[in-house]
C-alpha positions, 0 to 999 in steps of 0.5 A: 500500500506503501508504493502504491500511495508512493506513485499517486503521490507522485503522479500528484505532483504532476498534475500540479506541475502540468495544470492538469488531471491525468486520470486515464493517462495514468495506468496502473498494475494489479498491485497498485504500481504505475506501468504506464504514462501519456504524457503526449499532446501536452505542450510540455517544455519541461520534464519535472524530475519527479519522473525519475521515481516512477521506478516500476514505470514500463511504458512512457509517452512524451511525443507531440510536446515542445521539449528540447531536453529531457531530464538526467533522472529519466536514466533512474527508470530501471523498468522502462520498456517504451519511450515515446520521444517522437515529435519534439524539439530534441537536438541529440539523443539523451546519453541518460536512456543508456542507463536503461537496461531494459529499454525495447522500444525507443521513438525519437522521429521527427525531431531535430537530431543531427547527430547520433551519439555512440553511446546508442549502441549501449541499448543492448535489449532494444528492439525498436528505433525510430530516428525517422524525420530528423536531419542526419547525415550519418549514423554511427557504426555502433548501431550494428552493436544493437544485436536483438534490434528488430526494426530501424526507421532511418527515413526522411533524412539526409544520409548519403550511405549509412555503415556496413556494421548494419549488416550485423543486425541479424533479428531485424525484420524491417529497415528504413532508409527511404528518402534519404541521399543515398546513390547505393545500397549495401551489398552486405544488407543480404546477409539480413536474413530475418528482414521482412521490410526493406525500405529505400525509397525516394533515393537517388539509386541507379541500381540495386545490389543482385545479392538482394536476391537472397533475402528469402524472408523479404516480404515489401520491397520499396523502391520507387522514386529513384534512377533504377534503369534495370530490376535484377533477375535475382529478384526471382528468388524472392519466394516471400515477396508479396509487394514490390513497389518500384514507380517512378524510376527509369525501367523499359522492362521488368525480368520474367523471372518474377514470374516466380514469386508465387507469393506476389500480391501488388506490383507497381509500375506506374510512371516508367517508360515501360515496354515489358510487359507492355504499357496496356498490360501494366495499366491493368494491375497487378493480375495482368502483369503477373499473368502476362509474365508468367505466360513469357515464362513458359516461351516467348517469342520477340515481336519485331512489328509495329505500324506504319501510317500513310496521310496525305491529301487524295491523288498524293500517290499513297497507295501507289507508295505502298506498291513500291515500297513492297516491290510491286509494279507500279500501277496507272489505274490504281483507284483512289482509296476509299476510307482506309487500306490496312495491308503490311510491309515487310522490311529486313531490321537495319541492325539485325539483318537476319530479323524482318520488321513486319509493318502494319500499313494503314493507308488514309483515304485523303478524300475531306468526308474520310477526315474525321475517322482519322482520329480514331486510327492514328496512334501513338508508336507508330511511324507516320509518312505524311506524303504531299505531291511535288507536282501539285505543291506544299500548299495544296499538300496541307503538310501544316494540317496533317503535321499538326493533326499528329501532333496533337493526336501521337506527339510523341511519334516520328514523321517522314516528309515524302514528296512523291511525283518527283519525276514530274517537278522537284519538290520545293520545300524549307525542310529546316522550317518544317522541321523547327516548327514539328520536331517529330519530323526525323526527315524528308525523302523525294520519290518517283513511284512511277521510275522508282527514285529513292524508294529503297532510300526511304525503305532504309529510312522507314526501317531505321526510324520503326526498329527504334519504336517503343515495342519493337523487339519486345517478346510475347508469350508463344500461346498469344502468338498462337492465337494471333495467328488463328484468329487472322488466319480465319476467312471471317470478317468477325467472329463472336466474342464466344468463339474468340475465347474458345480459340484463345483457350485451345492455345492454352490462354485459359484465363478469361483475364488474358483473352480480354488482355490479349485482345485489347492489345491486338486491338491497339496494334490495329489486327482486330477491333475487340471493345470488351468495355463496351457492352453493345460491342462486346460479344462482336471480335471484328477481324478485318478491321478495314471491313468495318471501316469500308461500312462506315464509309458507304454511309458517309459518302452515302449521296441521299444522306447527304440530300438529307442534310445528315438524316439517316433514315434506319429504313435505309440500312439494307440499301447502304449495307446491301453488300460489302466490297466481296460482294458479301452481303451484310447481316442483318444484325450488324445493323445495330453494331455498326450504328453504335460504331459510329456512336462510340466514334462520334460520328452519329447519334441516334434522334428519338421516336415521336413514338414514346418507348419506340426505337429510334428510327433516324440517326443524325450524321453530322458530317453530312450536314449542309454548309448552308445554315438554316433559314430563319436562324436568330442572330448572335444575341448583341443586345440581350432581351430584357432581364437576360444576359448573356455570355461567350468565348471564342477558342481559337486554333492553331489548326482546327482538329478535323470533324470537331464540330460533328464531334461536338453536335453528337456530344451535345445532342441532348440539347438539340433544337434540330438546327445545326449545320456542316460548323453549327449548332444551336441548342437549348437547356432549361429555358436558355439558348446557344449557338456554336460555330465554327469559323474555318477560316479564321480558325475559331469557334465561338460559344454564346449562351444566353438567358436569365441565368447562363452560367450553367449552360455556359459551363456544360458547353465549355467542358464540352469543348475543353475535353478537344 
């Protein structure tokens, strides 16, 4: 009863000197004794020496205060097991807790440490040390005399290396040295073999030590933010690994030997130039990138393909490039392409000479009514060839308009400037200009398709230029391979979604995961149009894409649409899709997937039935609108009515993206009056107007909302808009 008047009197003594009670704060034993004490949150400056006399005290929190110092008699608590430090104003750690012999547990983050005395290394039992958010710049090697510590927290300071001696911590379980300044890691850190937790984070490391690899117990590897340009394949034998977190570095690839990490529950790869596994894998997940690693485990073939796109105005001699360019005779009668022609062009690798580079060719009807599908085809890591005739001129070769398209839509991609007709004229053309003003431009080459002129020039240049693109060279699982292989081999146009897995299953991709991955990447390599998040879309596999592409087409130059002024009357179907260019007539049921193919592409929308809970019997084309505004139109609103107001803006370009106003009709068409035009429109919501047009020769499209209140409507329209 003694002791236990004894520490409530001196708990008392406390409270008195704090100014306040501490009733939960204070824990005490079965026998009356204190084990525990909060003194945290309390905006001490000053420890009171009483605290010395706690001599049964276990547990003592002080973090979250303002102290600068602790008190000499916090060495005379003999039983102290946990002390809470973290969060104040310390500039050392005080020599007077070397005293405590059973001290487990010390928390000293997020003060302002510089330095670590070596009398550290006299905390003989502790288990755990915190020196988390301070400002040190090494660590004494005492540390590594600390021989049952089981976690160390050196995070958020300014350490350029921390001592070898660390490696003799064998009971640690969990180290921290993230985001410090350290450039390497310690190759002897691999003889820690109880770690679980490796922390180095937010570092400036380059690379990482392959002896990291026998940490079999590692269970979180941290290694994002940093320089690593390559993961060691020792990794593999990271049995235990659950988590691996390296965004932000500089990785093109990861090893498939982490296939072997059965154990594996999170990667993360975000933010690298990621080629393997490929960028629409990696944004997948973690599944997908394990699932894609694993089928690479078991044999994989590297794919030296990649897609080669041709633009131009009509009559440039597009096709009649392709034909040279795979060594056909040149042909006078070639007819103009309609829509787009996908094809391929084989040509041998500039570095490997015993590897052919296979490329998908995607030749661009140049016709003005194809303009706004080109959109949807032109891709980023691609090779495009921007073809003019030299013959006709740079002017009539719009170069600034399929230059600029480019580069709003693969910025990242390289262009070839070729002049074709050069038998006819010689091109004139300020490449230097060019090239200045579009950076992606990598060169210009002159051809004559009809005498063959510098044709295997720009066969070296296309191969030179397509071998360095971001997935050439990149392996794929055999099994895709396999399946890629089946799936075009077959004579259909499309196929079900059903059959496309059964195909897939038969060459070993059992996971309905990789079917739809594999499929949504031969869809943006341009084999296949596969839309598996589309559930209008989804049960259909389309093989041919270019089949798709030609039916889209019939309806865009479609002259009793166009007579309508863009009003496609659903009747009308089988007489536009009767047939396609085989002679094969169209299904029925296709119908409705080819409607909401040029929904998906913005290119239509359907206009409701008067009937209600009817379907809708006309889609409106927009590109097919007349030029001619309607009659009877109200003028821009100068002077509004009275206790109206209006507002407006004008957006303009440094080139107009094509079918951006088509665009915009189909995404706004809810608000629809049924009075628009080819670059206008005018529209309603809650009881106020707009008009939107275009002004192509001025290059700007100006927006006007008007009624009591416009600000909403005004804002919907402009977001609209932005999304361009």
């Amino acid at each position: 009863m003694g002791m236990q008047q004894d520490d409530k009197a001196i708990v008392a003594q406390l409270e008195q000197v704090i100014g306040r009670k501490l009733g939960k704060r204070a824990k005490y034993d079965e026998d009356g004794q204190l084990i525990k004490l909060d003194l945290s949150h309390l905006g001490l400056t000053l420890l009171p020496p009483e605290l010395g006399s706690l001599s049964h005290l276990q547990v003592l929190s002080l973090h979250i205060n303002q102290l600068t110092h602790v008190p000499i008699e916090l060495g005379l608590l003999s039983n102290l097991q946990v002390l809470y430090l973290g969060v104040n104003q310390l500039t050392h750690v005080p020599i007077e807790l070397a005293h405590l012999p059973h001290l487990q547990k010390l928390y000293l983050f997020n003060n302002q440490l510089t330095q670590v005395s070596i009398e550290l290394g006299h905390f003989s039992n502790l288990q755990v040390l915190n020196l988390g958010d301070n400002q040190l710049t090494h660590v004494p090697v005492e540390l590594g005399l600390l021989s049952h510590l089981q976690e160390l927290f050196l995070n958020n300071n300014q350490l350029t290396h921390v001592p070898v001696e660390l490696a003799h911590l064998s009971h640690l379980h969990t180290l921290d040295l993230g985001t410090n300044q350290l450039t390497q890691v310690l190759v002897e850190l691999a003889h820690l073999s109880h770690l679980q937790k490796l922390y180095l984070h937010t570092n400036q490391l380059t690379q990482v030590p392959v002896e990291l690899g026998q940490l079999s117990n590692l269970r979180e590897l941290y290694l994002y933010n940093n320089q690593l340009t390559q993961v060691p394949v020792e990794f593999g034998y990271l049995s235990n690994l659950r988590m691996l977190d390296l965004r932000n570095n500089q990785l093109t690839q990861i090893p498939i030997e982490l296939a072997h990490l059965s154990n594996l529950q999170e990667i993360y790869l975000e933010n690298n130039p990621i080629l393997t596994p490929p960028p629409e894998i990696v944004t997948q997940g973690t599944q997908a990138i394990l699932t894609f690693l694993r089928e690479l485990q078991l044999q994989s073939v590297r794919r030296y393909e990649t897609k080669l796109i041709l633009v131009g105005e009509g009559g440039t001699g597009k096709s009649s490039l392709l034909l040279s360019l795979r060594g056909e005779q040149f042909n006078t009668t070639l007819n103009t392409t309609h829509g787009i022609e996908v094809g391929t062009l084989s040509l041998p690798h500039p570095s490997q000479p015993q590897q052919t580079l296979l490329l998908n060719t995607w030749d661009f009807g140049g016709q003005h009514v194809y303009h706004a599908t080109h959109q949807f085809f032109l891709t980023r890591r691609s090779l495009y060839l921007v073809v003019w005739n030299a013959r006709l001129g740079v002017e009539q070769g719009r170069l600034h308009y399929w230059l600029d398209t480019i580069q709003a839509l693969a910025p990242d991609s390289p262009i070839l400037l070729v002049a074709t007709h050069t038998d006819e004229r010689t091109p004139d053309l300020n490449y230097q200009l060019y090239k200045d003003a579009y950076p992606q431009i990598v060169g210009a080459i002159n051809v004559s398709n009809k005498e063959g002129t510098e044709v295997e020039t720009l066969k070296a240049a296309i191969a030179t230029h397509a071998a360095s693109l971001p997935l050439v060279g990149q392996p794929w699982p055999t099994s895709w391979v396999e399946a890629e292989k089946a799936l075009l081999a077959r004579k259909e146009h499309h196929i079900s979604a059903e059959r496309y897995r059964r195909i897939c299953a038969v060459r070993r991709i059992q996971a309905r995961f990789a079917q739809g991955t594999l499929g949504s990447y031969l869809h943006d390599l341009g084999k296949i149009l596969y839309f598996r998040d589309d559930y209008e879309l989804s049960n259909l596999v389309v093989l041919k894409p270019n089949w798709v592409t030609k039916a889209i087409s019939l309806v865009l130059e479609d002259k009793s649409v166009e007579k309508a002024h863009g009003i496609l009357a659903h009747a009308e179907l089988p007489r536009i899709w009767s047939v396609d260019e085989t002679g094969t007539p169209y299904e029925p049921h296709l119908y409705a997937v080819f409607l909401r193919l040029m929904e998906k592409f913005d290119l239509s929308y359907q206009i409701g039935s008067d009937i209600p809970g009817q379907r809708a019997t006309h889609s409106l084309v927009p590109q097919l609108l007349p030029h001619q505004p309607p009659a009877g139109l109200p003028g821009w609103p100068e002077r509004p009515a009275q206790g109206h107001t209006h507002l407006q803006m004008v957006y303009r370009f440094d080139f107009v993206p094509a079918g951006i106003m088509s665009w915009f009709i189909v995404r706004t068409h809810r608000y629809t009056l049924d009075k628009h035009w080819r670059e206008g429109v005018l529209l309603t919501y809650q009881q106020h107007d707009a008009r939107v047009e275009l002004n192509p020769m001025l290059r700007e499209i100006r927006l006007v909302v008007w009624g009591v209140q416009p600000h909403n409507f005004f804002t919907i329209l402009k977001d609209t808009l932005d999304l361009i």
